[in-house]
TILUMRO-938035 format. One line per 4 residues: number of its first residue (from 1); their letters; for each residue x negated, y negated, z negated of C-alpha. Coordinates in Angstrom, 1 decimal, padded with zeros to 4 digits. Example, Ala and Ser with C-alpha at 12.3 -4.5 7.8 and 13.67 -1.06 7.14 Angstrom:
! TILUMRO-938035
1) as) -012.3:004.5:-007.8 ~ -013.7:001.1:-007.1
END
This chain:
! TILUMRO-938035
1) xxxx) -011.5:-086.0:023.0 ~ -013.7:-083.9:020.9 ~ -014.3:-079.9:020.8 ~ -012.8:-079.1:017.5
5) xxxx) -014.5:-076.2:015.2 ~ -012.4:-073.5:014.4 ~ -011.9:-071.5:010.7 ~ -012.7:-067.5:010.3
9) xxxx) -010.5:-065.7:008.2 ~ -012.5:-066.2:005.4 ~ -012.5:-069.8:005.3 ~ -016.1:-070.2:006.8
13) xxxx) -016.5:-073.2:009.1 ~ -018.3:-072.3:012.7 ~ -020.8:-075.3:013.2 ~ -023.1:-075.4:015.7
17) xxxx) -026.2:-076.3:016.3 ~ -024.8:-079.2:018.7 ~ -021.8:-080.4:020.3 ~ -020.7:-082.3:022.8
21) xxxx) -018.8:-085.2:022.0 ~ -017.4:-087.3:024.7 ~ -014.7:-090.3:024.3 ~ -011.6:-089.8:026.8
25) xxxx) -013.0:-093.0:029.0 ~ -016.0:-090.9:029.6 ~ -014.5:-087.9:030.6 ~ -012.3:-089.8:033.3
29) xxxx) -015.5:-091.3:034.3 ~ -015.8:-087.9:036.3 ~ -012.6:-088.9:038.3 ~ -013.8:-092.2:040.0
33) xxxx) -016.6:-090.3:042.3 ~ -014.8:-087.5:043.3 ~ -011.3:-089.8:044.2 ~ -013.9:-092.0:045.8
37) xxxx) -015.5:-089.0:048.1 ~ -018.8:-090.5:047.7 ~ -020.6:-087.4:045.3 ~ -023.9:-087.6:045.8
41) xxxx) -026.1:-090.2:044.6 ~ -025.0:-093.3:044.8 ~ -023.8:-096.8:042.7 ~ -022.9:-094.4:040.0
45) xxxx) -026.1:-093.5:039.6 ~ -027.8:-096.5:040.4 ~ -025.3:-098.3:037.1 ~ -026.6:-095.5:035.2
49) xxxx) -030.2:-096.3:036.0 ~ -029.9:-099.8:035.1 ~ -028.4:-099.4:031.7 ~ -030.8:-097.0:031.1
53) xxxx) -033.8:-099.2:032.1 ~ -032.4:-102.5:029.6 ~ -032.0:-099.9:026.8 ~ -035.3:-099.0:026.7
57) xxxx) -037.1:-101.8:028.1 ~ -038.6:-100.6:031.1 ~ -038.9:-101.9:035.0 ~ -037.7:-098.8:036.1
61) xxxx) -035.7:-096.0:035.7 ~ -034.8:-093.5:038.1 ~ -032.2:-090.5:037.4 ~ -033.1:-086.7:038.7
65) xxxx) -031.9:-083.2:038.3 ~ -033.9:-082.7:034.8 ~ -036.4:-083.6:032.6 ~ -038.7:-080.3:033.8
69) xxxx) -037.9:-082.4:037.4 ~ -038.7:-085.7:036.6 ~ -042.1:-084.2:034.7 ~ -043.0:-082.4:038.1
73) xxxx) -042.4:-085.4:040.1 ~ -044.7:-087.8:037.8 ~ -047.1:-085.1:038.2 ~ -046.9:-084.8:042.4
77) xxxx) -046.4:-088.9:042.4 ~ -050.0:-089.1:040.6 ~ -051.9:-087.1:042.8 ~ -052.4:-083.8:040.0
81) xxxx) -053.9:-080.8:042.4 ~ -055.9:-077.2:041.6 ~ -058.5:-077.4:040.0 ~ -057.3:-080.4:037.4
85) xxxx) -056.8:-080.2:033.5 ~ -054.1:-081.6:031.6 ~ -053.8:-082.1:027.8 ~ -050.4:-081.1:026.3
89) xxxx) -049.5:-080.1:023.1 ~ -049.1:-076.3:022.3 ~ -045.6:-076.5:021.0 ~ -043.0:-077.7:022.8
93) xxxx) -040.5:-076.4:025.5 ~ -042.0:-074.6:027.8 ~ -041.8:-077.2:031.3 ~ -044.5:-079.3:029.8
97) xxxx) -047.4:-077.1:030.8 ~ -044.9:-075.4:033.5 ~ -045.3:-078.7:035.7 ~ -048.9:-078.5:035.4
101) xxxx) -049.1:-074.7:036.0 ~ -047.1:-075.1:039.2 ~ -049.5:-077.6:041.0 ~ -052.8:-075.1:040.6
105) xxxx) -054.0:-076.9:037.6 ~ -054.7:-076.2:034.4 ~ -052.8:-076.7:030.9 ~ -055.2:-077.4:027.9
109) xxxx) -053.7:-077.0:024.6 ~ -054.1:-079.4:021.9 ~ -052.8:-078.3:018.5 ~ -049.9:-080.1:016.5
113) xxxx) -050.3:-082.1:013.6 ~ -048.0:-080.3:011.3 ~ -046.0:-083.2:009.5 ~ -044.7:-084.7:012.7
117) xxxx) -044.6:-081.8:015.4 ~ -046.4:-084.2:017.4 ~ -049.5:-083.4:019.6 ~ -052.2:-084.5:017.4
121) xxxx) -054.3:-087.3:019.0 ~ -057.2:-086.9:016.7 ~ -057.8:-083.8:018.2 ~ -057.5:-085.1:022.1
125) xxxx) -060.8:-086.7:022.9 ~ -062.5:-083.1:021.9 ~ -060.7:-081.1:025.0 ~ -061.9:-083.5:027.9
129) xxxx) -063.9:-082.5:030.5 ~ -064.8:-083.6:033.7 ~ -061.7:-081.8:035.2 ~ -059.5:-083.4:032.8
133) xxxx) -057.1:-085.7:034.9 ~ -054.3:-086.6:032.2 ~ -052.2:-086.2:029.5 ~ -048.4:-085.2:028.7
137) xxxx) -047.6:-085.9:024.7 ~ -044.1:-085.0:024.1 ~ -041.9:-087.2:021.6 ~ -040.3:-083.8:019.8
141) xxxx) -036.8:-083.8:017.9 ~ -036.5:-087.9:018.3 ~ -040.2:-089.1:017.3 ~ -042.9:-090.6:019.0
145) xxxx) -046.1:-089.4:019.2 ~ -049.4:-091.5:018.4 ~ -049.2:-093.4:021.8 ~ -051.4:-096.2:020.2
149) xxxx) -054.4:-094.0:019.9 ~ -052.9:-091.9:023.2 ~ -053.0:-095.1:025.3 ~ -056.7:-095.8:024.1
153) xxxx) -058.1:-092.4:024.6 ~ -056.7:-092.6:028.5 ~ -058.0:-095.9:029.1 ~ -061.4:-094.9:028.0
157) xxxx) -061.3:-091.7:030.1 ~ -059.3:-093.3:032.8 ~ -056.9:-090.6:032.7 ~ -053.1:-091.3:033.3
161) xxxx) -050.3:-090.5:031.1 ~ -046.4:-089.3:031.6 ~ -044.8:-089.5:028.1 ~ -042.6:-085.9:027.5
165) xxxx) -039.7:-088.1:026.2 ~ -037.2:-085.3:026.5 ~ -036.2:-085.4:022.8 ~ -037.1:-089.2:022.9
169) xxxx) -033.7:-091.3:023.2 ~ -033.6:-094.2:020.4 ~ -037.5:-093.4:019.4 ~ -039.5:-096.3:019.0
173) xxxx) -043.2:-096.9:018.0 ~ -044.1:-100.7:017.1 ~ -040.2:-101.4:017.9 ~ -041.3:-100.5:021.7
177) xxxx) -039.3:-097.6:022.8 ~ -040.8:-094.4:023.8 ~ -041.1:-093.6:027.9 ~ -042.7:-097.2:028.2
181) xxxx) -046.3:-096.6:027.3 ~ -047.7:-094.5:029.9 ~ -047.5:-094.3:033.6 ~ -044.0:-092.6:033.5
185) xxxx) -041.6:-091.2:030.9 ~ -039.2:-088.6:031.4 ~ -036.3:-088.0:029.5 ~ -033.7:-084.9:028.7
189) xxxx) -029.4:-085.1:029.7 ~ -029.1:-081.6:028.8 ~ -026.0:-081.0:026.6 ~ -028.4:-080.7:023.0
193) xxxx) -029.3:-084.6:023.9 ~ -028.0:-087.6:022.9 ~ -027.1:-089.0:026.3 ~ -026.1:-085.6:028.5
197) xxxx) -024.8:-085.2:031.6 ~ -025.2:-081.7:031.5 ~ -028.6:-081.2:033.3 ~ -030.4:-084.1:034.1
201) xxxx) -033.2:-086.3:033.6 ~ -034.6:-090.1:034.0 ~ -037.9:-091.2:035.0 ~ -039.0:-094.7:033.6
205) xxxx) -041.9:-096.7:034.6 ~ -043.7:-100.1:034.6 ~ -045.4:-099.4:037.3 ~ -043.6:-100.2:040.6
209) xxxx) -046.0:-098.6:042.9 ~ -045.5:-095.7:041.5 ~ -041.9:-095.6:040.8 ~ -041.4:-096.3:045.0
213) xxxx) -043.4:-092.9:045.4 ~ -041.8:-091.1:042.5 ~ -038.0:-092.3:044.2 ~ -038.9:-091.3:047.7
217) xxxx) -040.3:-087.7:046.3 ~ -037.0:-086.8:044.7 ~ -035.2:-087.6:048.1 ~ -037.2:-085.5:050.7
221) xxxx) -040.2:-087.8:050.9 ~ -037.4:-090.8:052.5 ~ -038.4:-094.4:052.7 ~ -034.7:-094.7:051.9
225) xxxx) -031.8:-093.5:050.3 ~ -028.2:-092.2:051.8 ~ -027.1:-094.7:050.1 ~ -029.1:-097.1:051.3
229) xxxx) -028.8:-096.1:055.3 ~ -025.1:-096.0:054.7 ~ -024.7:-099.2:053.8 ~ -027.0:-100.6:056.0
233) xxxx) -026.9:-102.4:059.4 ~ -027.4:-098.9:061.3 ~ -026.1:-096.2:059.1 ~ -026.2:-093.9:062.1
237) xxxx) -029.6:-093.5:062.3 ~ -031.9:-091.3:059.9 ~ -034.7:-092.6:058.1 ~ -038.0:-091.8:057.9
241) xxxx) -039.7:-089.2:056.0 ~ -043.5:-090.3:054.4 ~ -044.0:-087.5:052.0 ~ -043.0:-083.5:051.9
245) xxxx) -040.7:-084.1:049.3 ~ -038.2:-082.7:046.8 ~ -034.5:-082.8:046.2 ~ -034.2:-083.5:043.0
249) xxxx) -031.3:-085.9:043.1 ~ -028.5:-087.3:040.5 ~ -025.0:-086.9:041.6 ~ -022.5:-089.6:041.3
253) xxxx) -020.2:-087.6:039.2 ~ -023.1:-087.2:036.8 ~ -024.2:-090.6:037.2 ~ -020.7:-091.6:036.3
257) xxxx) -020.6:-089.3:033.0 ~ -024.6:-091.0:031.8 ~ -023.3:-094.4:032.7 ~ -020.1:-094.1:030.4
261) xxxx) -021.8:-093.0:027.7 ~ -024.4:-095.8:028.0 ~ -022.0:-098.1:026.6 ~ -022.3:-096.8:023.1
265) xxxx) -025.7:-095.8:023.5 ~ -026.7:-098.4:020.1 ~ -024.0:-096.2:018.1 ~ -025.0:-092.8:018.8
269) xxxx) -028.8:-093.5:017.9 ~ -027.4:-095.1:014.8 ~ -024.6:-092.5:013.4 ~ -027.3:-089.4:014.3
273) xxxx) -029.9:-091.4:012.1 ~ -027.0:-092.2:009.4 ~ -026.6:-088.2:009.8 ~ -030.1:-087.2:009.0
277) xxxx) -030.6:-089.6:005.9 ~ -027.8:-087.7:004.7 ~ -029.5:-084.5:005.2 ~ -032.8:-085.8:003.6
281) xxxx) -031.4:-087.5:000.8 ~ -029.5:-084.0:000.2 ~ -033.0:-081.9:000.7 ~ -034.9:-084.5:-001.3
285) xxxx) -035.7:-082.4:-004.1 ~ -036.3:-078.6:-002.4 ~ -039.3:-077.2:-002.6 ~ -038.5:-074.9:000.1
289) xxxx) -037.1:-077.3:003.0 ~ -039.5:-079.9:004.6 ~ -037.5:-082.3:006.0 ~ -038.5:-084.9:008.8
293) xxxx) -040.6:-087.7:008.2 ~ -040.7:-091.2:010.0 ~ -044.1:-092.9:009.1 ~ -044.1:-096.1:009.2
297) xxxx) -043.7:-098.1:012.3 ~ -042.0:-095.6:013.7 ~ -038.1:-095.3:014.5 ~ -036.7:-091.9:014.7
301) xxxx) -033.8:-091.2:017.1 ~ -033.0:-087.6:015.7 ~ -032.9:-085.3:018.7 ~ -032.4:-082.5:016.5
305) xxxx) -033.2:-082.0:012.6 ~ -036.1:-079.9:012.3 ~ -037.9:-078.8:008.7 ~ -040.5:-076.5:008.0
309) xxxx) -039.5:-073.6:005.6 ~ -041.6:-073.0:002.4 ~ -044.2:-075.6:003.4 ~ -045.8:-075.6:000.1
313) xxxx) -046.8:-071.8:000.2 ~ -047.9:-072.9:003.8 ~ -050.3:-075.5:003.0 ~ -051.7:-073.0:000.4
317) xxxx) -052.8:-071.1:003.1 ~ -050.2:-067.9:002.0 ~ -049.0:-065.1:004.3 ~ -047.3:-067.0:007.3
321) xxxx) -046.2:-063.4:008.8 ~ -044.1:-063.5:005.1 ~ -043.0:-066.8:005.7 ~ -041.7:-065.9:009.1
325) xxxx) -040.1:-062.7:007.8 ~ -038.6:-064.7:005.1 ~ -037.2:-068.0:007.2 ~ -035.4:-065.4:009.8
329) xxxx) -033.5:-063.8:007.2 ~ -032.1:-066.7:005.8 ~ -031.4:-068.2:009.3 ~ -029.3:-064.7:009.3
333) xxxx) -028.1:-065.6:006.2 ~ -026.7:-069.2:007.4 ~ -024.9:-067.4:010.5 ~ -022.9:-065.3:008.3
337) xxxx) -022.1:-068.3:006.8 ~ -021.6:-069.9:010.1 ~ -024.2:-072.6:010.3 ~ -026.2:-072.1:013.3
341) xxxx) -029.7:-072.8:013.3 ~ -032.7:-072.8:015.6 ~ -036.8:-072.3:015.5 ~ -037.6:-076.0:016.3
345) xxxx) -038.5:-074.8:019.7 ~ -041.6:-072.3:020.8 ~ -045.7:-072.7:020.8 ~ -046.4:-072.3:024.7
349) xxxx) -049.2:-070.2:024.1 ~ -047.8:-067.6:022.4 ~ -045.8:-067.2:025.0 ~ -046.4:-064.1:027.2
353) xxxx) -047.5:-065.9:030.8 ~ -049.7:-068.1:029.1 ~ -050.9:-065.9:026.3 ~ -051.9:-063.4:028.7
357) xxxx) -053.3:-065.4:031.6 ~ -055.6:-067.8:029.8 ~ -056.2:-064.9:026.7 ~ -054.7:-066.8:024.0
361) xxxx) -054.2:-065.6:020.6 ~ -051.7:-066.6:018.2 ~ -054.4:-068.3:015.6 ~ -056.2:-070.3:018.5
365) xxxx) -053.5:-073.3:018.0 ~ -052.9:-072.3:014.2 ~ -050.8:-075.7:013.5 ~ -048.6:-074.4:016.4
369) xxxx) -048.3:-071.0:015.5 ~ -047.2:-072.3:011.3 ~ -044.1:-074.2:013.7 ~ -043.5:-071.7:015.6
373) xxxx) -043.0:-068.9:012.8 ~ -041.7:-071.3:010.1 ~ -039.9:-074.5:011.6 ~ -036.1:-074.3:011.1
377) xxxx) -033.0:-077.0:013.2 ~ -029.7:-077.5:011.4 ~ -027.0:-078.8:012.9 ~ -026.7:-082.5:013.8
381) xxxx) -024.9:-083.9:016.8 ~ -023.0:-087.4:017.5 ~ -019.1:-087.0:016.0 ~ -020.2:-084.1:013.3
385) xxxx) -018.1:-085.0:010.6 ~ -018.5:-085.5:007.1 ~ -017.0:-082.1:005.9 ~ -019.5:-080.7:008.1
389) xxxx) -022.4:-082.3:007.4 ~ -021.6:-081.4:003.2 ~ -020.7:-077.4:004.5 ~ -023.7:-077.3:006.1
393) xxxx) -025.7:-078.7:002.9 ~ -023.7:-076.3:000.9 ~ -025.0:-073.5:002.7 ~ -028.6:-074.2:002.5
397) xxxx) -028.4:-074.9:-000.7 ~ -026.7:-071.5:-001.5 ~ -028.2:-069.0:000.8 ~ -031.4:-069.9:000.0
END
């Protein structure tokens, strides 16, 4: 079963940005939980978890409300308080510094490195101080960041690491796959993912320790689930309660949607790559459309297509406000023509809070601010079809 897209008058095809795209198995997946009363988390959930933990190689995975969730537990579960400093990149969705802004401490900026969107490692090592306790890279639109160089930096500085794998379903550096370098990953189930259960998240780990403390967090500080005490030998007696936790638990009817879909996990990574070597095979030869690179080594799991508009008059250092100006009119442009588009996503610190409580300017981060003003998502989403992928090509090509 698959929302269909729907014809204007005029002939012009509404696509959007993303869809949802969900087999009929999967959306009766919803039924078994609620016919079985048993809602919250439970075996749903922990089926989910497991699938999700072979898929990407990990020891363990554990399924929360969200991404921003699972980013705040990591955070909690590795001791981050007032006073600290955490590297992140300054563009990417907003929760990355959020988690670190919400436990007193301090988010340090690192500009991008404009041909991935990635956090750009070369420039880490510079921001450390003595207060510096971490760092969160983020794997945006479906690649990896430099984890290599990431992983070495921490281990020098002794700092830990949770991976921002939001975007990062099907990325892989070195054929390892991305939420499996650091002390924890944390990936995205909103509805623009791959995998979505409409909000929710995953944490993965290797480190067990950890993982114990990041599963009791998410369930009121408990030593054990419901789950757990119901099915044991005294289910009528609570459990104990070791941490002021959170309740930032998975329900089964979720858990039951993420499992499903887990099953065809292999051919969604491969039809939205098939999807975007359409799109740059199409875009090959514009001058004003930078499309996504994959450097070597790396395996790109296409979140979302994002492209920088009119990179070469960027790189020759030309008006980005123009730029800007330019790129939203044709974005305008492509709605009339009913191809939706996005900015790739925003640059934190151009963002009001942050701008105005640590007195950032726009040109502080100016890699950041290029990808904030000039980056440009088409549409790409599991079970887009061919008619749509060509419209949407059309489009650019024409509007432009």
């Amino acid at each position: 079963m698959r929302l269909g897209f729907k014809m204007r008058d005029d002939d012009i095809i509404n696509i959007p940005i993303a869809r949802t795209d969900l087999s009929e198995t999967e959306i009766m997946s919803v039924l078994e939980p609620l016919k079985s009363g048993w809602l919250v988390q439970g075996n749903k959930v922990k089926s989910f978890e497991e699938k999700w933990k072979n898929f990407t190689g990990v020891e363990t995975s554990l399924a929360v409300t969200s991404c921003t969730s699972g980013l705040h537990l990591s955070v909690v579960a590795l001791g981050l308080k007032p006073g600290d400093e955490v590297i992140v990149p300054a563009f990417t969705w907003i929760s990355t510094a959020n988690v670190v802004e919400h436990q007193g401490a301090t988010p340090v900026f690192c500009d991008i490195n404009i041909d991935t969107f990635n956090i750009d490692a070369d420039l880490i090592e510079d921001l450390i101080t003595e207060k510096t306790v971490g760092i969160i890279p983020v794997h945006l639109f479906g690649l990896a960041a430099d984890m290599t160089k990431i992983m070495q930096i921490a281990k020098k500085y002794n700092l830990w690491v949770v991976e921002d794998a939001a975007c990062g379903f099907g990325a892989r550096l070195n054929d390892q796959h991305v939420g499996t370098f650091g002390d924890t990953g944390v990936f995205s189930f909103h509805p623009r993912k791959a995998i979505t259960t409409g909000e929710g998240g995953m944490v993965t780990s290797n480190n067990s320790e950890l993982s114990i403390k990041v599963q009791q967090l998410r369930d009121h500080g408990a030593v054990m689930s419901d789950l757990q005490r119901h099915l044991g030998a005294q289910p009528y007696l609570l459990a104990d309660h070791i941490h002021a936790g959170y309740n930032q638990r998975m329900t089964d009817i979720q858990g039951a949607l993420g499992d499903k879909q887990m099953d065809r996990a292999h051919e969604i990574v491969t039809e939205r790559q098939k999807l975007a070597s359409t799109y740059i095979k199409a875009f090959k030869e514009t001058d004003f459309l930078k499309a996504p690179i994959t450097p070597e080594s790396y395996t790109h799991g296409y979140q979302s297509f994002a492209c920088l508009f009119k990179p070469n008059a960027l790189e020759r250092g030309k008006d980005i406000v123009t730029a800007h100006k330019l790129r939203n009119e044709w974005m305008a442009r492509l709605q009339g023509r009913g191809v939706s588009t996005r900015p790739a996503t925003h640059a934190i610190h151009m963002l009001t809070y942050y701008a105005e409580k640590y007195s950032l300017s726009p040109m502080d981060f100016p890699n950041a601010r290029i990808a904030n003003d000039c980056s440009i998502s088409l549409p790409l989403f599991h079970g887009m079809k061919d008619f749509e992928v060509k419209y949407v090509i059309d489009a650019v090509k024409q509007t432009i």
